[in-house]
C-alpha positions, 0 to 999 in steps of 0.5 A: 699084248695079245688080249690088247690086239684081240681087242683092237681087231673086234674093235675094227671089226665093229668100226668095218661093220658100222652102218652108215647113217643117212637123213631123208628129210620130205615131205609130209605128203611123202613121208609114209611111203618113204618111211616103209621103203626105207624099212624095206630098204635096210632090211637088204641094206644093213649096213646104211641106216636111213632116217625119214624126217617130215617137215611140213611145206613152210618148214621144209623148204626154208630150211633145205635153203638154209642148210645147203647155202651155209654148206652144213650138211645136216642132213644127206638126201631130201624132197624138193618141190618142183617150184623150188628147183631152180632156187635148189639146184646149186646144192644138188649132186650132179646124179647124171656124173654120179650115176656114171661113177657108181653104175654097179650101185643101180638097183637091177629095175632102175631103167632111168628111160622108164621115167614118164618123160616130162616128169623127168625134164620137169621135176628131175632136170635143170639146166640140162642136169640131171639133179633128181629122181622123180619120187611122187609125180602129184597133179590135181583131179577132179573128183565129183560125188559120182552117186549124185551126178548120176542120179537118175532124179537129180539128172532130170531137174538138171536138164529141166533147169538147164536145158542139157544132159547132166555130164561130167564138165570138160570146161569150167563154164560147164562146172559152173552151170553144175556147181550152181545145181548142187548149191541149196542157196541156188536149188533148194532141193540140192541135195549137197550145201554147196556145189564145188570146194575151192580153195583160194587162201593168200598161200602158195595155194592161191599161186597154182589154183590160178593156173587151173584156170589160166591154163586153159586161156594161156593154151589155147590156141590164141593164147598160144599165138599171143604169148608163144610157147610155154618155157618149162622152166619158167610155166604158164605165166610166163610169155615164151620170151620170159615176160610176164604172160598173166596181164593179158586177156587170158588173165583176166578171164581166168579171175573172172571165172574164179569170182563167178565159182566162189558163191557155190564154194564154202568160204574159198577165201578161207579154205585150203588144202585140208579144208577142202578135203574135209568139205567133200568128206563130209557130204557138203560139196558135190565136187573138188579139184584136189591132189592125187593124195586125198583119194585114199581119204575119200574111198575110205570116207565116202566110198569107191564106188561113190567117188569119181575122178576126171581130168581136170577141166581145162588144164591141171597143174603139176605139183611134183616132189623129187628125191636129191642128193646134198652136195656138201656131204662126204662121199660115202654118205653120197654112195649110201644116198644115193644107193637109197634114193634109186631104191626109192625111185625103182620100178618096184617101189614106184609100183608099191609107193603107188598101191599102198600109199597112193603116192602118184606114179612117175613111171610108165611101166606103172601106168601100164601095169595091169594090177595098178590099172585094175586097182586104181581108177584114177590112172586113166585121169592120169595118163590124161593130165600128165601130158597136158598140165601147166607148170609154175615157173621154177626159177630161184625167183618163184618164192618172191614171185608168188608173194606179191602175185597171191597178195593181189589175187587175194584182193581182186578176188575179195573185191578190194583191187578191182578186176582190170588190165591197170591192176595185172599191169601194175603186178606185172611191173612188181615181177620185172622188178624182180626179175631185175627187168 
């Protein structure tokens, strides 16, 4: 009898000591940062075993949806996209309650007040609740092969050819003009193939280039005065009142300034994120708009002191991941999710996720710090386009919103719908449909 209760206590004992095993599924952008902070973490958490599982974009969303509208709960804690917020939230723990609730689980640098605040509202928030933690605050930069622009020979033939001082654009009218230069179809002596790498594929990708460019117009201060303010919940292609803001003036200029880019571009019909990137890695472009991320790719390819980084001309736009609790899980599998989601969003990991695997700050304390500001040339570009980039809508119609819109994007700019107020007219009306308006 006493061997059999010895038995049963070590079996407790074991149960007592059993860790609690969480699923993290992201995505592939953050997958290695949250792979060595989940290393970090269970090293000063060995009771809660954390699993990092990357699924691509086309996979990951689909299944998030599957999963918390069946009620599953495969999987504890995850990345969204900050487009698929509203379609999301319902399935997301209320943080703000939780965080009420568990105070002492905090990590002592959490500080939720140090959060950049439009990153918070936008990526974090939704409907007045706090359903996430901003994890990689992504914009896109403009990057330009800084020994070619400043070339002392090739600023020469460009003030001889345009009559102006070779600067770095603040305008896509200004990119153009510089695109022109580094394309050897438009100046044979461009020492590049082409002047600018665009990406204009009928994916999502198409969906928040067009922002780049209708930014700038929707912003203005016409802009403003014709469509008001931008919801944050709805974006830039959205009126104030919820209508549909892109068949306009402002529309049409941001096609006609994507049409005029395309002959300095390698195929930008059939060009996407990777693509692009493997174009100004490889010498054949002298400049890209791309996502924070590829910086890494570029200093180690091409070299630092080769790489430039600006805002983006006009306006960037925001593309911000989060970290979330699912709601159809058991309590202590919550407690462990979140224990490891706000270790993962600290102060201290916001600062080490940014240095070692460039994923973007959401953080002011990290914009600020002196080590990352001597480190990293692009927190300048950053600080700048945090608070002036335009936002896609994030309500829970976006994904059907974005099929229909790339479809006609990707024909005007191929020449098979005409460039006309009739064609934005007609996709508009599409989007009210939509809307059940």
């Amino acid at each position: 009898m006493r061997k059999f209760l010895t038995i049963v206590v070590a079996l407790l004992a074991v149960a007592a000591f059993a860790a609690v095993k969480i699923s993290v599924l992201c995505s592939p952008d953050n997958a290695d940062a949250l792979k060595w902070l989940a290393g970090e973490f269970m090293k000063q958490n060995p009771d809660i075993q954390v699993e990092i599982v990357p699924l691509s974009w086309e996979v990951l969303y689909p299944k998030l949806l599957q999963d918390l509208r069946s009620q599953a709960g495969s999987f504890e804690a995850f990345t969204y996209d900050v487009m698929t917020t509203g379609a999301v939230s319902f399935g997301l723990e209320d943080l703000g309650e939780f965080m009420k609730k568990y105070a002492n689980l905090l990590p002592a640098d959490f500080d939720i007040d140090d959060f950049i605040p439009q990153v918070l509202e936008e990526s974090g928030k939704w409907q007045g609740k706090l359903i996430g933690l901003p994890f990689y605050n992504n914009t896109m930069l403009f990057y330009y092969r800084k020994d070619l622009l400043e070339d002392p020979k090739l600023k020469q033939a460009f003030k001889e050819k345009y009559g102006r001082e070779l600067t770095l654009p603040v305008t896509w009218e200004e990119v153009k003009e510089i695109a022109e230069f580094f394309t050897k179809k438009f100046n044979k002596n461009s020492p590049t193939e082409y002047g600018i790498a665009l990406m204009f594929p009928r994916t999502h990708t198409l969906f928040y280039m067009y922002l780049l460019f209708f930014g700038e117009y929707r912003n203005a201060p016409l802009g403003i005065m014709r469509h008001g303010t931008a919801d944050l919940e709805y974006g830039e292609y959205f009126t104030a009142d919820h209508k549909p803001a892109f068949n306009s003036e402002e529309g049409l200029k941001a096609l006609e300034m994507m049409k005029k880019l395309m002959p300095y571009s390698p195929d930008p019909l059939g060009s996407d994120y990777g693509e692009t990137i493997e174009y100004f890695n490889q010498g054949l472009v002298a400049m890209v708009p791309q996502w924070t991320g590829p910086y890494l790719i570029f200093k180690s390819t091409i070299g630092a002191d080769k790489v430039g980084i600006i805002p983006m001309p006009g306006r960037s736009v925001s593309g911000q991941w989060a970290l979330a609790i699912n709601k159809f899980i058991p309590e202590d599998k919550k407690v462990a999710a979140f224990k490891f989601i706000t270790f993962a969003t600290s102060k201290w990991a916001d600062k080490q996720k940014f240095l070692r695997f460039a994923v973007a700050p959401a953080r002011m304390s990290t914009l600020k710090d002196p080590e990352v500001r001597a480190a990293d040339p692009r927190v300048p570009a950053l600080e700048v386009t945090y608070v002036s980039q335009t936002h896609r809508p994030r309500i829970p119609e976006e994904p059907r919103l974005e099929d229909i819109t790339v479809e006609t994007f990707s024909k005007i700019l191929a020449g098979t719908l005409p460039l006309s107020m009739d064609t934005l007219n007609d996709l508009a009306k599409k989007w009210q449909e939509v809307l059940g308006k």
